[in-house]
Wavefront OBJ file of the C-alpha trace (Angstrom):
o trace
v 114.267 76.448 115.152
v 116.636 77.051 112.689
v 117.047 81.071 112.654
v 116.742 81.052 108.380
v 113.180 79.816 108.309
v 110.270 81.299 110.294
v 108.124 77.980 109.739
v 108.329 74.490 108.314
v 106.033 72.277 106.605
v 105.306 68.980 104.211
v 104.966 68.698 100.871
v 103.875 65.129 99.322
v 105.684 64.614 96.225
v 104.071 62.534 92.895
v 107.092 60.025 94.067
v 105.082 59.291 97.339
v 107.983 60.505 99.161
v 107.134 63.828 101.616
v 109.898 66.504 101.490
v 110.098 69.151 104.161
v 110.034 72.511 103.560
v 111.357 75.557 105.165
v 109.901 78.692 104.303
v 111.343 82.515 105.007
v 112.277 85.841 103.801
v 115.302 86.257 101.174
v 117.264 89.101 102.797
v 118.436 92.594 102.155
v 121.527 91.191 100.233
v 119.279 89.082 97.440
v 117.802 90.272 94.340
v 114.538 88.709 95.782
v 115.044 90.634 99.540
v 111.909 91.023 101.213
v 110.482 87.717 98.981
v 108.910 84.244 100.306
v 111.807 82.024 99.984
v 111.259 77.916 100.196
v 113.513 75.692 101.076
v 113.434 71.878 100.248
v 115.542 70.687 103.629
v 114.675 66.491 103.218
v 112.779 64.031 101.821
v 111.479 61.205 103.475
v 109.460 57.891 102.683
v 106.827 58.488 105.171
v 105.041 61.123 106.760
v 106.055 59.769 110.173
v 109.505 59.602 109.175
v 109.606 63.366 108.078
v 107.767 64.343 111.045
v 109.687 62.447 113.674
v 113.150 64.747 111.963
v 111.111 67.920 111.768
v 108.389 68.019 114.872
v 108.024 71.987 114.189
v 106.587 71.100 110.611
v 103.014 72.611 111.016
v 100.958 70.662 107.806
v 100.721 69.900 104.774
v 101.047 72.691 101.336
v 100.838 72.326 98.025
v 102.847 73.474 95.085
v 99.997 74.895 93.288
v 99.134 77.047 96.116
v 102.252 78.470 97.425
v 104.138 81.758 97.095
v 106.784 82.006 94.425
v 109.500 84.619 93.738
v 108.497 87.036 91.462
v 111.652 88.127 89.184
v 109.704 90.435 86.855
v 111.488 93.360 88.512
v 114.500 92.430 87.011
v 116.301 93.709 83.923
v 115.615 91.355 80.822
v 119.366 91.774 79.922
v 122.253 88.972 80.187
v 124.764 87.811 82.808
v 127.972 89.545 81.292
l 1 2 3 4 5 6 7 8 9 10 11 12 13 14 15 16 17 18 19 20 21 22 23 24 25 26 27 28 29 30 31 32 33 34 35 36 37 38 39 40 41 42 43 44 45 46 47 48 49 50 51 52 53 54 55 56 57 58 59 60 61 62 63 64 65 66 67 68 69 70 71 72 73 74 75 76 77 78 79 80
């Protein structure tokens, strides 16, 4: 398994397609360290296809239900 993500799984999009996802931890270097970071790695056409390219993909999540990076910590000033 790819050392960046502790886990995988699916995702099926509204296209019908089902994307792969690789979920982890931004590190110490990131504004978000310590944060649930998701990865889209692939999409596929089927669910076979994606799972035959990522066995370790555990199930299926949703977009509605997952963790996102919060960024309200940051400064409300601009990139200059």
């Amino acid at each position: 398994m790819d050392e960046l993500f502790d886990f995988y799984t699916l995702r099926r999009e509204s296209s019908g397609e089902v994307s792969v996802i690789g979920w982890g931890e931004y590190p110490s270097s990131s504004v978000l360290a310590g944060q649930t970071m998701l990865v889209c790695l692939d999409s596929f056409p089927t669910e076979e296809e994606a799972r035959k390219a990522y066995p370790q993909a555990e199930s299926f999540s949703s977009k509605w239900t997952e963790p996102r990076a919060c960024v309200g910590h940051l400064p409300d000033e601009g990139d200059y």
